[in-house]
Backbone as CSV, one residue per row, in Angstrom:
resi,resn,N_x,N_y,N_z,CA_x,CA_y,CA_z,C_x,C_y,C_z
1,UNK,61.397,-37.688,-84.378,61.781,-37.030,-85.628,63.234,-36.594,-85.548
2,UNK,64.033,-36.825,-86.339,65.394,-36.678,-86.366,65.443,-35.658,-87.470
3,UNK,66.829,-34.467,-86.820,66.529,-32.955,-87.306,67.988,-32.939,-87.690
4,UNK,68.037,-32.494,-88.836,69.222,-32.424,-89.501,70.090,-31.449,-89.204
5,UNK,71.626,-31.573,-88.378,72.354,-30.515,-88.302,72.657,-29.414,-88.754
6,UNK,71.770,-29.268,-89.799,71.731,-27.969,-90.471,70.961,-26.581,-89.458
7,UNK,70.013,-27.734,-89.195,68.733,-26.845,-88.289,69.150,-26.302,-86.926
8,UNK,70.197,-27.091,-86.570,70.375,-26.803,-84.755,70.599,-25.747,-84.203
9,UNK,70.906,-24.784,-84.789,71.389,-23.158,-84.066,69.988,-22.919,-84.672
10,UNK,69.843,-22.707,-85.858,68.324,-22.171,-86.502,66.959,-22.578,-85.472
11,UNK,67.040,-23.508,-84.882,65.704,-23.546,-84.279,66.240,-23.480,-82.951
12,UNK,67.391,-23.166,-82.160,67.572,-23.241,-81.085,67.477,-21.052,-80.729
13,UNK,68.070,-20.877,-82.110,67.197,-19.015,-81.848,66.102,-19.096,-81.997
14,UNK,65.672,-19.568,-82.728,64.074,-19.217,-82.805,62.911,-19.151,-82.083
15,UNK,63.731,-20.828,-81.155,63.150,-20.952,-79.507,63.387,-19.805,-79.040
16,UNK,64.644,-19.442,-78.535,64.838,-18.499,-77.697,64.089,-17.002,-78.044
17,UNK,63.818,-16.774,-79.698,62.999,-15.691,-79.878,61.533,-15.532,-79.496
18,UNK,61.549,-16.531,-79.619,59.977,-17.102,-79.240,59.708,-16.778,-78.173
19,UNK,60.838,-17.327,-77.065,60.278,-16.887,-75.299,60.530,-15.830,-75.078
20,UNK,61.407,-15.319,-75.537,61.627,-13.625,-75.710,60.203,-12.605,-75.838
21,UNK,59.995,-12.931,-77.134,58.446,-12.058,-77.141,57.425,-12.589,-76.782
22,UNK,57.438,-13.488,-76.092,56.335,-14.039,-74.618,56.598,-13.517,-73.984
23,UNK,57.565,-13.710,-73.509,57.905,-12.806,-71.962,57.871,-11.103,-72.158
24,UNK,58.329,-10.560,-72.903,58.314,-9.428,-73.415,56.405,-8.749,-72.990
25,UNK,56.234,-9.588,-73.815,54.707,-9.277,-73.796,54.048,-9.230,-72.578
26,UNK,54.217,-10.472,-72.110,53.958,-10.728,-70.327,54.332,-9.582,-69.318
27,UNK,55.940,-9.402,-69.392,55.437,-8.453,-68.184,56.171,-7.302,-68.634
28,UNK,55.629,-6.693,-70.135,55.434,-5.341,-70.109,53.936,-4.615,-70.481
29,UNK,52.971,-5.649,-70.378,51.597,-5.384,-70.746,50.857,-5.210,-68.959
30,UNK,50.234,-4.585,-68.769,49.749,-4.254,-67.258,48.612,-5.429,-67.709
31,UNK,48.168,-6.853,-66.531,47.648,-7.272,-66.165,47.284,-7.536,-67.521
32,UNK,48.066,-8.397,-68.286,47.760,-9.233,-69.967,46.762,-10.100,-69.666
33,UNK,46.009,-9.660,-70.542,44.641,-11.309,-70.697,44.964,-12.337,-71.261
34,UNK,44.605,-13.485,-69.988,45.414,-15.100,-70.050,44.591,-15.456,-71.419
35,UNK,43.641,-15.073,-71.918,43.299,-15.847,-73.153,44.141,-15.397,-74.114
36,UNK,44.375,-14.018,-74.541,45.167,-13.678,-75.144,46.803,-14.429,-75.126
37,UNK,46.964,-14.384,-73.674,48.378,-14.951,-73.583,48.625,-16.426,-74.009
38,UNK,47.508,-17.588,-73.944,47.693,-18.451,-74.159,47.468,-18.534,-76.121
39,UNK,46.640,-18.042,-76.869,46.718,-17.772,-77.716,48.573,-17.515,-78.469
40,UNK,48.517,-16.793,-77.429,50.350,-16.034,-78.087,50.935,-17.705,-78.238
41,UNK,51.138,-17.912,-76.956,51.932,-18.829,-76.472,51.509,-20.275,-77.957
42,UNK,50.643,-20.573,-77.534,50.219,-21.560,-78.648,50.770,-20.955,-80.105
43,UNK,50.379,-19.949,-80.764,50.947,-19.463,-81.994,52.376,-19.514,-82.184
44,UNK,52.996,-19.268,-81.060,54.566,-19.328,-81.366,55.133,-20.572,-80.824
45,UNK,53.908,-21.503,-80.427,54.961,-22.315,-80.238,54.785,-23.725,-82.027
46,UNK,53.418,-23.182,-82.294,53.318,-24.063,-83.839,54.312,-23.356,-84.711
47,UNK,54.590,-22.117,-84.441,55.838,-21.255,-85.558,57.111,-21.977,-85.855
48,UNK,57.614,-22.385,-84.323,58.984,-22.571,-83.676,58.907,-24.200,-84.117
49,UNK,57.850,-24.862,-83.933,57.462,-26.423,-84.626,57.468,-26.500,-85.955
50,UNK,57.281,-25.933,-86.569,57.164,-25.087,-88.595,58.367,-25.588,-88.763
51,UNK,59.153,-24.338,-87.794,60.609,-24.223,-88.188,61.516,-25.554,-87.771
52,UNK,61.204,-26.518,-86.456,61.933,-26.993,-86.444,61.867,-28.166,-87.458
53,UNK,60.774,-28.380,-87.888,60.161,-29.387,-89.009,60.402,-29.674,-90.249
54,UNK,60.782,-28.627,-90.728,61.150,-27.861,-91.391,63.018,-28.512,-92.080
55,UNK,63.368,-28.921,-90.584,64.874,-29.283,-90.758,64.810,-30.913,-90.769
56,UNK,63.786,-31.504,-91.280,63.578,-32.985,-90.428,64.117,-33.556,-91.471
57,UNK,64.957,-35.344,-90.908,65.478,-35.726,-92.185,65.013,-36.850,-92.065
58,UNK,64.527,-37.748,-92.724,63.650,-38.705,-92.751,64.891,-39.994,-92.982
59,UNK,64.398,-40.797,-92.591,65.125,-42.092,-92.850,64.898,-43.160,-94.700
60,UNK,65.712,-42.775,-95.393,65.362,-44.124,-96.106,66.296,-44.804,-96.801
61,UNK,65.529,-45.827,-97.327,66.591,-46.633,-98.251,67.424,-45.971,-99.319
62,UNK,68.659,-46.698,-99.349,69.724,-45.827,-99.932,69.788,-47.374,-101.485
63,UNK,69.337,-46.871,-101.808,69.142,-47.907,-103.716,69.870,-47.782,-104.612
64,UNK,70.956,-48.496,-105.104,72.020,-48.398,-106.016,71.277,-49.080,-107.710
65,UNK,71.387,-48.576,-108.447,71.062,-48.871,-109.606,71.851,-48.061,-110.534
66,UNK,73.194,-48.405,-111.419,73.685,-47.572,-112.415,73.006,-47.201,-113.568
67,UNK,71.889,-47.913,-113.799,71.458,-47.288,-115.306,70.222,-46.161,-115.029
68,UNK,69.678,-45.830,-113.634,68.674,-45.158,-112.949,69.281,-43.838,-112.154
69,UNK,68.698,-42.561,-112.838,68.892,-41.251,-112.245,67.201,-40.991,-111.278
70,UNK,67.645,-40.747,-109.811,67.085,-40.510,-108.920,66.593,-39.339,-108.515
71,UNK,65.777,-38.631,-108.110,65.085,-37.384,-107.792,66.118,-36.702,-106.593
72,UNK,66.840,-36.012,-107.068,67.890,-35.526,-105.815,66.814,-34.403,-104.945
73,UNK,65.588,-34.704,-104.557,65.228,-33.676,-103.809,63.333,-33.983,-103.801
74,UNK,62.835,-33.847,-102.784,61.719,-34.111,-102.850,60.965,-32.346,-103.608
75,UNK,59.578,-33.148,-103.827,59.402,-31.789,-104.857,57.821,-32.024,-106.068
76,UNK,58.331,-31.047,-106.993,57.590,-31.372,-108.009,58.137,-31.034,-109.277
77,UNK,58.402,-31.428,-110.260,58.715,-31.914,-111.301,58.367,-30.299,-112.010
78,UNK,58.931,-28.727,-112.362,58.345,-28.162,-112.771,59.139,-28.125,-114.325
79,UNK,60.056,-28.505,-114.928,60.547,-28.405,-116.244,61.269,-29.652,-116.224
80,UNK,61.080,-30.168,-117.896,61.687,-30.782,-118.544,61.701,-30.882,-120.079
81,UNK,62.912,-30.392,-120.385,63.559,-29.544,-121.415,65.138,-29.603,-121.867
82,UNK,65.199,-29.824,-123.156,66.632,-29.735,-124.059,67.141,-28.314,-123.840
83,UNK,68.420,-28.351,-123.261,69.234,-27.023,-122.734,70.823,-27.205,-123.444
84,UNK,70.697,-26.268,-123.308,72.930,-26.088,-123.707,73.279,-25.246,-122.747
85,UNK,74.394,-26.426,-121.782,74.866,-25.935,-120.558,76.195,-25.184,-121.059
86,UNK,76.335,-23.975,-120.836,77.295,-22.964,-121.127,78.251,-23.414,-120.367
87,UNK,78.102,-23.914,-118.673,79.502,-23.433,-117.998,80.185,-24.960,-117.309
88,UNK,79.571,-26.001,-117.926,81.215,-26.878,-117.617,80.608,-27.739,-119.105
89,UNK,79.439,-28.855,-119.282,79.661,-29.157,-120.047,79.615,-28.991,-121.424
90,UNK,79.161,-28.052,-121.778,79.287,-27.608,-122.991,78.803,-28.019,-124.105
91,UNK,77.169,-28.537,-124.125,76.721,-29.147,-124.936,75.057,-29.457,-124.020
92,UNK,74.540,-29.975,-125.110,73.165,-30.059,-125.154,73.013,-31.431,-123.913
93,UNK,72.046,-31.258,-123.287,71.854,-31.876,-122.190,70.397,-31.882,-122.079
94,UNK,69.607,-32.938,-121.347,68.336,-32.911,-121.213,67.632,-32.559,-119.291
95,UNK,67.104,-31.109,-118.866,67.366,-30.373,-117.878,65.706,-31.185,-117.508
96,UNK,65.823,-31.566,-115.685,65.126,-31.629,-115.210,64.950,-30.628,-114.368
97,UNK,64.009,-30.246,-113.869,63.808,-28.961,-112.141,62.855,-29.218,-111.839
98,UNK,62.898,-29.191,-110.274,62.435,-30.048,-109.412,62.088,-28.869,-108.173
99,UNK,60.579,-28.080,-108.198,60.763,-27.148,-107.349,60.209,-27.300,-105.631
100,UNK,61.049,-27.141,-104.589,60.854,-27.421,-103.436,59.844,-26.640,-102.267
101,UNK,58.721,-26.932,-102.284,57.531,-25.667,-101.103,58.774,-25.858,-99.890
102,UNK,58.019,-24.945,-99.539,58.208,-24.814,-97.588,58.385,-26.159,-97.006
103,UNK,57.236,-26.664,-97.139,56.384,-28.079,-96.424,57.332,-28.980,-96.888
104,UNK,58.303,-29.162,-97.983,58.779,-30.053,-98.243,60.412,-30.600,-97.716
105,UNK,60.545,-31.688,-97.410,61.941,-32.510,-96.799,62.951,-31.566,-97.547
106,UNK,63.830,-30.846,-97.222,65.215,-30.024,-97.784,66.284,-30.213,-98.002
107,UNK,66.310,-31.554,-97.528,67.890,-32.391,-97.806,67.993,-32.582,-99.459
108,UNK,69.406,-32.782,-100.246,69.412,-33.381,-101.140,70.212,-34.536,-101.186
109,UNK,69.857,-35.038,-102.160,70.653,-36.517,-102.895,71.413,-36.670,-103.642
110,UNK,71.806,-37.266,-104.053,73.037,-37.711,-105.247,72.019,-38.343,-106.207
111,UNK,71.688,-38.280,-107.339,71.167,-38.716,-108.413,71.780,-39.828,-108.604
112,UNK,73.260,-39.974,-108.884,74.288,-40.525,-109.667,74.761,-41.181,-108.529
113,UNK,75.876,-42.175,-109.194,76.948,-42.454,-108.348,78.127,-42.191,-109.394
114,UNK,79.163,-41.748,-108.533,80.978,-41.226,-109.236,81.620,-40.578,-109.068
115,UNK,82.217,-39.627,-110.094,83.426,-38.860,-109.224,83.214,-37.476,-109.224
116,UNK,83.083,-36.711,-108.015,82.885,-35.352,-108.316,84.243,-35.055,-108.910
117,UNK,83.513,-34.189,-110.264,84.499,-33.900,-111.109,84.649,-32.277,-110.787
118,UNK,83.737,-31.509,-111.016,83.395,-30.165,-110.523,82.423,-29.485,-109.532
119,UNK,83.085,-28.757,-108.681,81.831,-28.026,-108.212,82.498,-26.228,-108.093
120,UNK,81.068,-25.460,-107.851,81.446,-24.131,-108.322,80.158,-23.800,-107.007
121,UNK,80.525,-22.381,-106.761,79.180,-22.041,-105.856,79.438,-20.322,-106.409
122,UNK,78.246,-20.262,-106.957,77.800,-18.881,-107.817,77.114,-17.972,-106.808
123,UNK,77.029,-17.154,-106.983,76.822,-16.010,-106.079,75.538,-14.980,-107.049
124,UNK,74.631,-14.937,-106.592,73.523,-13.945,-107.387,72.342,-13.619,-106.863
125,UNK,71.418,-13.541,-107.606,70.104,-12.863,-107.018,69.120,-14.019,-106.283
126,UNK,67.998,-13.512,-105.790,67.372,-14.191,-105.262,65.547,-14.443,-106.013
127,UNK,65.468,-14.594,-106.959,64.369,-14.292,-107.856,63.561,-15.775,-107.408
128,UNK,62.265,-15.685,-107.535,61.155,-16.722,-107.321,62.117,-18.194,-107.201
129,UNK,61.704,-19.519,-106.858,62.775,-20.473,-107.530,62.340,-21.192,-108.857
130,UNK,60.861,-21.173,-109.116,60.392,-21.250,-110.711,60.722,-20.441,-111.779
131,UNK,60.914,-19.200,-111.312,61.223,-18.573,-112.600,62.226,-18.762,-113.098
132,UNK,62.215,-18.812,-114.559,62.974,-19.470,-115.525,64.792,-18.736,-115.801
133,UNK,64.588,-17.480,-115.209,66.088,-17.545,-114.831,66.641,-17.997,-113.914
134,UNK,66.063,-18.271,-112.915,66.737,-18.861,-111.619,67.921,-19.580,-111.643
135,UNK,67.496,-20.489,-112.667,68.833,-21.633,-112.895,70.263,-21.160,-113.066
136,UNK,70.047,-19.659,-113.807,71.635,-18.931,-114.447,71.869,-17.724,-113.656
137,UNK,71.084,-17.313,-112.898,71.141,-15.901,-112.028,70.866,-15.696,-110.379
138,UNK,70.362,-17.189,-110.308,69.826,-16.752,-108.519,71.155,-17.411,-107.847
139,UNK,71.873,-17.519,-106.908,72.557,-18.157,-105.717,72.565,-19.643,-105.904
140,UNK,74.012,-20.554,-106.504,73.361,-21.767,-106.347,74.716,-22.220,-106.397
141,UNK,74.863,-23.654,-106.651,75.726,-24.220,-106.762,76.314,-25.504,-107.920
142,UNK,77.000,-25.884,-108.424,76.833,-26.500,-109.690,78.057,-27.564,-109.374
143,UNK,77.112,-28.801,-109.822,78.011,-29.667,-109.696,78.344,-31.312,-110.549
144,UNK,79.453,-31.057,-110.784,79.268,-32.261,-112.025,80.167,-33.481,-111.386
145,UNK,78.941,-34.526,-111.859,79.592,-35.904,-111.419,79.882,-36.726,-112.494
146,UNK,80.798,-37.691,-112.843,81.444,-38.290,-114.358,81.064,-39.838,-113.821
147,UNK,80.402,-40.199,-114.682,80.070,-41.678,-114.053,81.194,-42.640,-114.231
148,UNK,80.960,-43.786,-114.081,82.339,-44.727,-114.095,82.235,-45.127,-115.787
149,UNK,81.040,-44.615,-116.694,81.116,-44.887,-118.316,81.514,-43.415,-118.656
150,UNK,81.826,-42.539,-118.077,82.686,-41.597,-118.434,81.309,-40.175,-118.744
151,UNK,80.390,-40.498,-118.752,79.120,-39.283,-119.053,79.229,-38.827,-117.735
152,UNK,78.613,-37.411,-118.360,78.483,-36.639,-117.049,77.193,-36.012,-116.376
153,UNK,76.666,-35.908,-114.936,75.479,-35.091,-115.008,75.761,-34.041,-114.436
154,UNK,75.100,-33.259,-114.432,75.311,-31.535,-113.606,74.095,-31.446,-112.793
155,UNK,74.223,-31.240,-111.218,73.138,-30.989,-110.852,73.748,-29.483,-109.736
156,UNK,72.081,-28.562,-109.957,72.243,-27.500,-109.434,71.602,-27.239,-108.231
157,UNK,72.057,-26.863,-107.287,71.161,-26.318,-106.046,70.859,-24.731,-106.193
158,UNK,70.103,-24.369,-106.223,69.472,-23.120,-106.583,68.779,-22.640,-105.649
159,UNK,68.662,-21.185,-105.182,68.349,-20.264,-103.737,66.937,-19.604,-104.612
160,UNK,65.957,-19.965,-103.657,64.935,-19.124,-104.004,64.407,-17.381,-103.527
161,UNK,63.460,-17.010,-103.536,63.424,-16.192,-102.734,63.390,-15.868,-101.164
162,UNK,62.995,-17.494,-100.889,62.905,-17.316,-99.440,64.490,-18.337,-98.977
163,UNK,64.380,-19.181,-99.784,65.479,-19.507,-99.514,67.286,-19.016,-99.909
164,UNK,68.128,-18.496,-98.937,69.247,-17.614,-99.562,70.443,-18.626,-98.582
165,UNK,70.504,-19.957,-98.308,71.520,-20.651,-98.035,71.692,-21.675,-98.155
166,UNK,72.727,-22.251,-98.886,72.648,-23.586,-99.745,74.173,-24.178,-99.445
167,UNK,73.553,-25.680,-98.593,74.710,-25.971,-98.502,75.316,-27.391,-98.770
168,UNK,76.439,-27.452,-99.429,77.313,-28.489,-100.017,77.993,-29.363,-99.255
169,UNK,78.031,-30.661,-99.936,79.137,-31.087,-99.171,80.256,-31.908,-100.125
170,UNK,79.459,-31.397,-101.306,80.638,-32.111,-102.404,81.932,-31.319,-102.425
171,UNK,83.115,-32.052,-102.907,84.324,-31.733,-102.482,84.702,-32.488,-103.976
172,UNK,85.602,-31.537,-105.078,86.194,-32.016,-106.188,87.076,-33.144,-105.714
173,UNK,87.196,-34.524,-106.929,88.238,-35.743,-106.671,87.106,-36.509,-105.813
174,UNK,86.300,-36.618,-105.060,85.955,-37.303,-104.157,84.594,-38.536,-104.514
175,UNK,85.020,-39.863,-104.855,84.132,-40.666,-104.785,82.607,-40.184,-104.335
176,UNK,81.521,-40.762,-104.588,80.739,-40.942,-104.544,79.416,-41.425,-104.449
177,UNK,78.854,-42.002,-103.759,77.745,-42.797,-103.513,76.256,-42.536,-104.556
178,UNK,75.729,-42.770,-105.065,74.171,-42.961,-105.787,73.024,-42.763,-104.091
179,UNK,72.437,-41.850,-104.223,71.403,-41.691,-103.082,72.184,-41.090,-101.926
180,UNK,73.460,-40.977,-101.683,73.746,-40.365,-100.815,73.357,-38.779,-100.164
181,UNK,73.935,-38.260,-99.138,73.432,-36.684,-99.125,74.474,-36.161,-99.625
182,UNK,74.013,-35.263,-100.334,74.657,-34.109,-100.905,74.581,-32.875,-100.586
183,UNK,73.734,-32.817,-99.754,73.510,-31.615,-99.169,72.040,-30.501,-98.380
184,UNK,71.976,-29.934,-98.379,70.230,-28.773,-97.699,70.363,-27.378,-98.229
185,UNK,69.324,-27.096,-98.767,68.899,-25.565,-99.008,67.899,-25.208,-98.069
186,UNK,68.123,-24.403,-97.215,67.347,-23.858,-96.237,66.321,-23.184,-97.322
187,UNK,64.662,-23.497,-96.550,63.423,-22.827,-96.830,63.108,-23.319,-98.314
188,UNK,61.917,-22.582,-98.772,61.827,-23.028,-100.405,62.987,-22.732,-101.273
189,UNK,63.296,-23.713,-102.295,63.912,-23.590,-103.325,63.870,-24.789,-104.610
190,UNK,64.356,-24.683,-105.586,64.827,-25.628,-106.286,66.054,-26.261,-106.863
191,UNK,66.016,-27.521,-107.450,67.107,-28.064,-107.658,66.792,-28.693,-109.275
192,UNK,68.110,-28.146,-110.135,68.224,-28.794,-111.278,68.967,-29.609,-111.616
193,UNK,68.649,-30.692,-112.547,69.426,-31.701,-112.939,69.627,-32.053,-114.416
194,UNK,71.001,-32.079,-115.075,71.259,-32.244,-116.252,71.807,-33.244,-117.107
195,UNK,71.134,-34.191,-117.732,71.540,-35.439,-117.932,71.625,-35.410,-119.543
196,UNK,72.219,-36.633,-119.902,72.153,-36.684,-121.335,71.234,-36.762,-121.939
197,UNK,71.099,-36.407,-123.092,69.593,-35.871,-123.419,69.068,-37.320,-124.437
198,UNK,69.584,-38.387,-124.595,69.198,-39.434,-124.904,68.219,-40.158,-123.995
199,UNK,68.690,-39.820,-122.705,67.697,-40.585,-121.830,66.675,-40.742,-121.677
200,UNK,66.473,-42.137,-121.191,64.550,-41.847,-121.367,64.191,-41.501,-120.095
201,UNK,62.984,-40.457,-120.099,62.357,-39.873,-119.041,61.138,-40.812,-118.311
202,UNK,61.313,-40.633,-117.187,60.303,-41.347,-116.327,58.880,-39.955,-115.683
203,UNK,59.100,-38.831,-115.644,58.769,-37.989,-115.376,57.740,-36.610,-116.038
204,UNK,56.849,-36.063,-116.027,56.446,-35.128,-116.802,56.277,-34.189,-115.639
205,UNK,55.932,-32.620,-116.192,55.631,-31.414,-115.656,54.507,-31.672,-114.474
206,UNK,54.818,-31.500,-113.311,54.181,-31.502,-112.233,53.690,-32.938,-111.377
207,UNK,54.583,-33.608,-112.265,54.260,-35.019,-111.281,55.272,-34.639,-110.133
208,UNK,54.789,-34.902,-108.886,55.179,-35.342,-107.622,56.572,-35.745,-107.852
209,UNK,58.264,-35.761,-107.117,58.818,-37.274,-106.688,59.386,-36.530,-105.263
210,UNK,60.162,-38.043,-104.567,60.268,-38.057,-103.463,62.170,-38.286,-103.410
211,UNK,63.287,-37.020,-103.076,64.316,-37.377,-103.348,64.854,-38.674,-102.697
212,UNK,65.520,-39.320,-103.624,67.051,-40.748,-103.258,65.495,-41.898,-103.679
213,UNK,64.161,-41.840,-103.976,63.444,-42.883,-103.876,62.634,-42.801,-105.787
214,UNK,62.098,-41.798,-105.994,61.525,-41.909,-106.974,62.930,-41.928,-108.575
215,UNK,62.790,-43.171,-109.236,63.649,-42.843,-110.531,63.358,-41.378,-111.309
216,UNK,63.593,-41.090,-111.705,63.011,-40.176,-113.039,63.436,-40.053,-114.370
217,UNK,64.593,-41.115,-114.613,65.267,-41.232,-115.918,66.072,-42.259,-116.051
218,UNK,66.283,-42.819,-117.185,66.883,-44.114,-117.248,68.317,-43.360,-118.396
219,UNK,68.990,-44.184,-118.111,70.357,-43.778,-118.987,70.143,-44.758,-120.015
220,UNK,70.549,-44.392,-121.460,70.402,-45.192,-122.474,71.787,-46.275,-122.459
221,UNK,71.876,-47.204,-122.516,72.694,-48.523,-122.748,73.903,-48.266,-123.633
222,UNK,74.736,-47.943,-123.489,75.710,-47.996,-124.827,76.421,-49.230,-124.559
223,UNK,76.766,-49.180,-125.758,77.003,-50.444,-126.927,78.197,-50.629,-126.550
């Protein structure tokens, strides 16, 4: 299993916390009971496996298709809905969100392929990652890519409650790949995506997808 550099200090304390309050336990308890102790031992060591699992980045195909917007994040499908994005594009857009458990792969994707045109990293609360303010008030990051037909999408990385670190690697001016990484939100969270609202949807409320693999929207053809 290959563990994404995000994880490597994160599970390399966690180890070390781990043997910490083993040992701790061990020899400040007078004559500890080995069932008990092996119990411990086993519990923290599936914790410390959680966590390192947690950071795992899976291998897959990287699929170029320009007229196909991709699931930037494995997940489940919890809104899809006509929005008016207040803070870059300025107009009615059709909003996917895509909310991430524990259990689920944490890397994200590039939906798109093009040019990062904007990115912004907002600073705020930490509220559920379903609830419906999340998108405008919790910790996230916003980022707009301009395709090579000149439309734009906005996709958001958003901090849940458990999750409070989100990290980027988009950089304004900078080309772009379709399926590439874009980045990890440590622990649960979600990720939104804002496309033109002509598009046709591949997706409804609570279907399953799997980020950089499942489509979820087709861009309409212009003329």
């Amino acid at each position: 299993m290959k563990i994404n550099k995000e994880g490597y200090w994160i599970i390399i304390i966690t180890g070390l916390v781990c043997l910490s309050i083993w040992g701790l336990v061990y020899y400040l308890v007078d004559a500890p009971n080995p069932a008990l102790m092996w119990f411990m031992a086993g519990f923290l060591f599936i914790f410390w496996f959680f966590v390192a699992a947690f950071f795992r980045e899976p291998r897959r195909v990287q699929i170029h298709d320009s007229e196909l917007i991709f699931s930037p994040c494995d997940g489940r499908v919890v809104v899809t809905e006509v929005v008016t994005d207040d803070e870059y594009i300025k107009g009615e857009m059709m909003q996917i969100s895509i909310f991430m458990s524990v259990t689920n792969v944490h890397m994200n994707w590039l939906p798109v392929g093009g040019k990062v045109e904007y990115f912004k990293h907002h600073h705020g609360r930490f509220l559920v990652a379903w609830h419906p303010k999340s998108s405008t008030e919790n910790e996230r990051t916003t980022t707009v890519i301009r395709l090579k037909d000149n439309r734009q999408v906005l996709i958001r990385q958003i901090a849940g409650f458990v999750a409070r670190r989100i990290v980027s690697y988009m950089k304004p001016g900078h080309d772009v790949e379709q399926n590439s990484v874009m980045g990890f939100i440590k622990f649960g969270s979600r990720v939104d995506i804002l496309i033109p609202k002509d598009s046709e949807l591949f997706v409804e409320i609570g279907d399953p997808v799997i980020g950089s693999q499942t489509p979820i929207a087709r861009l309409k053809r212009q003329a």
